[in-house]
C-alpha positions as CSV (number, residue, x, y, z in Angstrom):
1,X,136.3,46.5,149.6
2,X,137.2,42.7,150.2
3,X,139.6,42.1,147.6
4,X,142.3,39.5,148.1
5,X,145.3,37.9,146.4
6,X,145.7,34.3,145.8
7,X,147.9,31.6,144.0
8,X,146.9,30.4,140.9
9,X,146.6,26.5,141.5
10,X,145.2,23.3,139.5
11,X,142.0,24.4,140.8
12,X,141.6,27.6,139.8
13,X,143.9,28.4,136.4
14,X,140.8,27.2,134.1
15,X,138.9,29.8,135.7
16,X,141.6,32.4,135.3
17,X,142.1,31.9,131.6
18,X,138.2,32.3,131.0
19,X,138.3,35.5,132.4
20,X,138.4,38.6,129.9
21,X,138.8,42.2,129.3
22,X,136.3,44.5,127.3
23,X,137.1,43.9,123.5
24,X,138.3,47.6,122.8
25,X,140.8,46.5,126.0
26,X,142.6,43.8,124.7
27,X,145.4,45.4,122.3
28,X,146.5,46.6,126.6
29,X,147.1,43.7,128.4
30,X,148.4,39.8,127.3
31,X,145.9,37.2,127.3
32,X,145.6,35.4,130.9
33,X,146.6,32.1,129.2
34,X,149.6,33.5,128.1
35,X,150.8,35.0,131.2
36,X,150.1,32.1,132.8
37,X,152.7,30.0,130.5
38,X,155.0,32.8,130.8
39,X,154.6,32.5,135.0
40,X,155.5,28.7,133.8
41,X,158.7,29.0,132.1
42,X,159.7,32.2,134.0
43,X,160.7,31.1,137.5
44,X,160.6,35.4,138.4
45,X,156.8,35.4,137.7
46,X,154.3,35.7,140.7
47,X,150.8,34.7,139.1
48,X,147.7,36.1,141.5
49,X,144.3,35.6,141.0
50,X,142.1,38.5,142.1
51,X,139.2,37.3,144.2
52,X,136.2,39.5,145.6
53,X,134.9,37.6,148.1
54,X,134.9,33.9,146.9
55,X,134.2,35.0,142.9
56,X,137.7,35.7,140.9
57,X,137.3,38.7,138.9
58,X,140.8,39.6,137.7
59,X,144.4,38.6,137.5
60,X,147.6,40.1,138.1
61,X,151.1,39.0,138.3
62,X,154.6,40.7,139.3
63,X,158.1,39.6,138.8
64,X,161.2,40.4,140.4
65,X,165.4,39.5,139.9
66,X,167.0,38.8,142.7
67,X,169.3,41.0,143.3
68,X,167.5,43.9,142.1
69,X,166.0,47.0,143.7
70,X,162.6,47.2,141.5
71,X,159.7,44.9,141.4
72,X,157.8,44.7,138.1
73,X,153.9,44.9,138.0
74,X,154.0,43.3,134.5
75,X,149.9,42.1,134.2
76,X,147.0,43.9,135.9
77,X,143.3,42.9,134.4
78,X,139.8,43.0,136.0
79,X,136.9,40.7,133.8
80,X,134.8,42.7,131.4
81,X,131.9,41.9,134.2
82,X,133.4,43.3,137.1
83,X,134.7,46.6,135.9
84,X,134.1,49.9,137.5
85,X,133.5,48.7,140.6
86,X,137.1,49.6,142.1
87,X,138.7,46.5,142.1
88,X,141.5,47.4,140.2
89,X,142.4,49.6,142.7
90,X,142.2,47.7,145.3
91,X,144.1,45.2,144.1
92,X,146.8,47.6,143.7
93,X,146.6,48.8,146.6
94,X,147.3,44.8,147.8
95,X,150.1,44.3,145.8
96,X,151.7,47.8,146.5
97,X,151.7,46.8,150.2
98,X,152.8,43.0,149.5
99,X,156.0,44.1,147.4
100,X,156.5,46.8,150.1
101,X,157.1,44.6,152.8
102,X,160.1,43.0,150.6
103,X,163.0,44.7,152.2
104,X,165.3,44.7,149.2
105,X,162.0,46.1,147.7
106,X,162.8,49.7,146.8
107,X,160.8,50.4,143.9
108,X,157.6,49.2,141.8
109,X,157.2,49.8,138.5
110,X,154.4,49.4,135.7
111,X,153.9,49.9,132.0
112,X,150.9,50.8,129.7
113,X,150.0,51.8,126.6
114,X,149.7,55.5,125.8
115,X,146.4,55.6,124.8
116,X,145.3,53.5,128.2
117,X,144.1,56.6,129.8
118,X,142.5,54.8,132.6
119,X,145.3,53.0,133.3
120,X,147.5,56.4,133.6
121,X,144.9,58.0,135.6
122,X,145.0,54.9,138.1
123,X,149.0,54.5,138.5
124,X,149.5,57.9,139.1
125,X,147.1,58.2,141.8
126,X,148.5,55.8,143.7
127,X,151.5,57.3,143.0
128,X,153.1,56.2,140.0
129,X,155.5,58.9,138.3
130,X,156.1,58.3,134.5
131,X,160.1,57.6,134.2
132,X,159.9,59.0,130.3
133,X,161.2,55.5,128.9
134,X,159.5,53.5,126.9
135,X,159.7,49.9,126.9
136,X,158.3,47.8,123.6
137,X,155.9,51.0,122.8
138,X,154.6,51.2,126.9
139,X,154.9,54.1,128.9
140,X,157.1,53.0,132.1
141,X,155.9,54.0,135.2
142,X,157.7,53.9,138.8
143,X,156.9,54.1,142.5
144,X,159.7,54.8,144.7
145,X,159.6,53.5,148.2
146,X,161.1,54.7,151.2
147,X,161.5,51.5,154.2
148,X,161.4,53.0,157.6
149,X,164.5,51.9,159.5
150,X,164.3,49.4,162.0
């Protein structure tokens, strides 16, 4: 699968914001335009576009304080047209090893809405463990990560 991560930039944000979840999806994840002004005025906000090949087909963005142990998956969406195809995974899988190599990195963690039962399914196999908070009505979901030592 030849997913990869890239900046958003001035040439490709317009193409970001077009993108769009399936209708019955979008109470679970912020609109693409929004999370871009929040990377804006957020300095902690990692913005990614999600590129198969040379077509963007999702977005995803992270944040983290410095300081702290746990990095924050905080936006994870595929476009309506490119679903089911394992993407989503695989971008996971590409963020999961991009926040691993963060040495103060000790921890990633993710939220969704109960009733996203696709999303649940997905964290967990990759190894997300619910925490039992709940953060703004989301489930809160965390990977702990051991570093080898050098």
């Amino acid at each position: 699968m030849s997913i990869t991560l890239r900046p958003i930039t001035a040439g490709n944000w317009e193409q970001c914001v077009e993108l769009s979840v399936e209708p019955e999806q979008k109470d679970f994840v912020s609109s693409n335009a929004y999370s871009l002004a929040q990377a804006a005025y957020e300095d902690d906000c990692v913005p990614l576009a999600m590129y198969h090949d040379e077509t963007m087909v999702g977005f995803t963005m992270y944040w983290h304080l410095p300081g702290e142990a746990i990095y924050h998956i905080n936006r994870l969406m595929v476009d309506e047209a490119h679903q089911q195809k394992g993407y989503g995974r695989a971008a996971m899988e590409q963020l999961i090893t991009r926040l691993r190599a963060y040495q103060d990195c000790r921890g990633i963690d993710i939220s969704y809405a109960p009733e996203n039962h696709v999303a649940q399914r997905l964290y967990a196999s990759l190894g997300f463990r619910e925490t039992g908070e709940i953060d703004d009505g989301e489930v809160v979901a965390l990977l702990t990560l051991v570093h080898e030592q050098s």
